[in-house]
KETI-393114 format. One line per 4 residues: for each residue x, y, z of C-alpha. Coordinates in Angstrom, 3 decimals, always signed. Layout:
X Y Z | ...
//
This chain:
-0.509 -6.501 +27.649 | +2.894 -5.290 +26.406 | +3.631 -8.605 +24.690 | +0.351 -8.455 +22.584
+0.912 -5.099 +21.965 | +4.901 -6.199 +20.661 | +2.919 -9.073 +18.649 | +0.262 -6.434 +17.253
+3.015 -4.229 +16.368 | +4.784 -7.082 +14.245 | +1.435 -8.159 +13.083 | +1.154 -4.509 +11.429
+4.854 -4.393 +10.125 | +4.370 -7.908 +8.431 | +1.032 -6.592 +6.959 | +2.904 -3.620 +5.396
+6.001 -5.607 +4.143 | +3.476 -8.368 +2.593 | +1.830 -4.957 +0.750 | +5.309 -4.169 -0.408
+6.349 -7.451 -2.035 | +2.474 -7.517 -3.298 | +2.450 -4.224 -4.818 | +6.217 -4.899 -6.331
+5.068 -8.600 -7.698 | +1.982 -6.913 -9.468 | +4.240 -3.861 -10.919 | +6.491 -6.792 -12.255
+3.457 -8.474 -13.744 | +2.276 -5.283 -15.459 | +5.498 -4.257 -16.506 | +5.784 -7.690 -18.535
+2.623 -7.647 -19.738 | +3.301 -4.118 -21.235 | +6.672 -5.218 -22.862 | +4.669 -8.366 -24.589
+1.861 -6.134 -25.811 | +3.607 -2.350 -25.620 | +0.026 -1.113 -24.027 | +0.955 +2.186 -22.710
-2.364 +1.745 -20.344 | -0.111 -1.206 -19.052 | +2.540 +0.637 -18.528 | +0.899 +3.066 -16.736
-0.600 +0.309 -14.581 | +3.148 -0.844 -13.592 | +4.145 +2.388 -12.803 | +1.107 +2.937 -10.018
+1.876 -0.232 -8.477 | +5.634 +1.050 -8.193 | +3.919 +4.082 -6.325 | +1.882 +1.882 -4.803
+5.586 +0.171 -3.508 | +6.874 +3.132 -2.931 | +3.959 +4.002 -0.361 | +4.510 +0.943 +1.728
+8.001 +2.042 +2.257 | +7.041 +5.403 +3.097 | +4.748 +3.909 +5.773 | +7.628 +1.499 +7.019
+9.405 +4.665 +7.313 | +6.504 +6.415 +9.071 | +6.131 +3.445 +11.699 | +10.269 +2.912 +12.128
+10.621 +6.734 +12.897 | +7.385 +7.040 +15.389 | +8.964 +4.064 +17.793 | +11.751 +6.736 +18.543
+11.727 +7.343 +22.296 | +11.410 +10.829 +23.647 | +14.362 +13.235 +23.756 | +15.141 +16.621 +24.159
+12.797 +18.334 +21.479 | +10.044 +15.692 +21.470 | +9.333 +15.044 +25.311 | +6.250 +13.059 +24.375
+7.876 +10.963 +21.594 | +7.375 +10.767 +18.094 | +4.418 +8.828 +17.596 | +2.563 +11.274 +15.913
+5.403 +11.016 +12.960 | +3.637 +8.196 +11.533 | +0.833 +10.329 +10.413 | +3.177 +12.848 +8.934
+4.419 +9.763 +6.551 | +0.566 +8.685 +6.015 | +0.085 +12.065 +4.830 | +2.933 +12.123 +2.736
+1.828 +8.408 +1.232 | -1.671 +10.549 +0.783 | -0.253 +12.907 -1.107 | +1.981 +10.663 -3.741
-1.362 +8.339 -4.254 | -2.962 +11.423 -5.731 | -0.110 +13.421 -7.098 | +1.914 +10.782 -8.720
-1.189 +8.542 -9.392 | -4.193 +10.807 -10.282 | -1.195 +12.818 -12.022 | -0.484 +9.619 -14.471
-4.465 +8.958 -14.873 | -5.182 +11.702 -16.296 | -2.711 +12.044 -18.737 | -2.574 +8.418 -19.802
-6.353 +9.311 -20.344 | -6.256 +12.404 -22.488 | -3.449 +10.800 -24.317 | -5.752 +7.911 -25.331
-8.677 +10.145 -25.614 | -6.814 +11.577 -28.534 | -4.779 +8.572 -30.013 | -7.331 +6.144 -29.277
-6.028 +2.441 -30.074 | -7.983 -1.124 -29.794 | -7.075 -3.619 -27.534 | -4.577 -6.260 -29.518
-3.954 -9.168 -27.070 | -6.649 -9.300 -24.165 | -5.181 -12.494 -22.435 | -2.517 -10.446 -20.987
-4.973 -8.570 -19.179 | -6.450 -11.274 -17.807 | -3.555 -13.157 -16.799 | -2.611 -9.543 -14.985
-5.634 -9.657 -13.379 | -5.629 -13.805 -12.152 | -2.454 -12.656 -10.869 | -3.392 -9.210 -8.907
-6.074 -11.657 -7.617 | -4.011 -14.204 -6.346 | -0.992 -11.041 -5.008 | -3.516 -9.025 -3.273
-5.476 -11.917 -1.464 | -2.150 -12.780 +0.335 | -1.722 -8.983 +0.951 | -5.336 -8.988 +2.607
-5.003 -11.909 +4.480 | -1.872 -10.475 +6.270 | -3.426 -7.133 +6.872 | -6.431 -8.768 +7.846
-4.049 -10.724 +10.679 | -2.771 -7.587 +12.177 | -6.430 -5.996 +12.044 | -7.809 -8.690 +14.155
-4.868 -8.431 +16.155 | -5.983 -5.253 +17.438 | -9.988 -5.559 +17.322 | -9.454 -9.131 +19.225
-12.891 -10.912 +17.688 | -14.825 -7.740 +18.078 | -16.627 -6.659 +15.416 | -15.239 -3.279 +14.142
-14.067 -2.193 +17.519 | -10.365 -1.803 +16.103 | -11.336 +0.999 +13.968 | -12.920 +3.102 +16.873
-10.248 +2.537 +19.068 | -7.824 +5.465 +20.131 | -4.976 +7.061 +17.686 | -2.394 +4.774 +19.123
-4.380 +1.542 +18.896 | -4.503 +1.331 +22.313 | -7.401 +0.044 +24.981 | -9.266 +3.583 +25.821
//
């Protein structure tokens, strides 16, 4: 049981690295797509898929610092770290991002402008499409990982991920 537990863990690390260079390859399609066109709702696109980057890390962070064996001041580990760094990755997703929606949105609530060049936002999209799929399909690997073919029983399962 400890190897598939070492081979779920890896599965879940691999999920949240292939988030990282997903998130960072959409940010770098945004970004271009606002240089080309200078849409400021672009830009504002790239820079929540940097947060979104940003947030993987964090969570790397979170899962690097809960493996930590137990000491003097934390007899019983630091597994519970990793939700500190989830809440933290909470936090910046509305902060940083609900902060940037809502002034890119009164901004262009009062200097409305029309949409110039739609086919970058489409080829944006095709690629999101085709960066997030490969995201999904990793996270989906480490998911089934730890449900092993049940339906939904991974998301039940205890706060460690372990059998109850």
């Amino acid at each position: 049981m400890a190897r598939g537990k070492k081979q779920g863990e890896s599965e879940s690390i691999a999920s949240i690295i292939a988030a990282i260079i997903g998130n960072l390859l959409i940010a770098v399609t945004k970004f271009t797509a606002s240089y080309f066109t200078g849409s400021s709702a672009m830009l504002s696109e790239g820079i929540h898929s940097v947060v979104d980057t940003g947030n993987g890390v964090l969570m790397l962070v979170g899962v690097h610092k809960s493996k930590k064996p137990p000491d003097k001041e934390h007899p019983f580990g630091h597994g519970r770290e990793l939700y500190f760094w989830a809440l933290v990755v909470a936090f910046s997703i509305f902060a940083v991002g609900g902060g940037l929606s809502i002034y890119e949105g009164v901004i262009h609530l009062l200097q409305p402008e029309p949409i110039q060049n739609a086919v970058w936002n489409y080829g944006v999209l095709g690629a999101s499409l085709i960066f997030e799929s490969i995201t999904w399909y990793f996270g989906w690997k480490a998911f089934d990982k730890v449900r092993r073919g049940r339906p939904v029983v991974g998301i039940g399962r205890g706060r460690s991920g372990a059998d109850a």
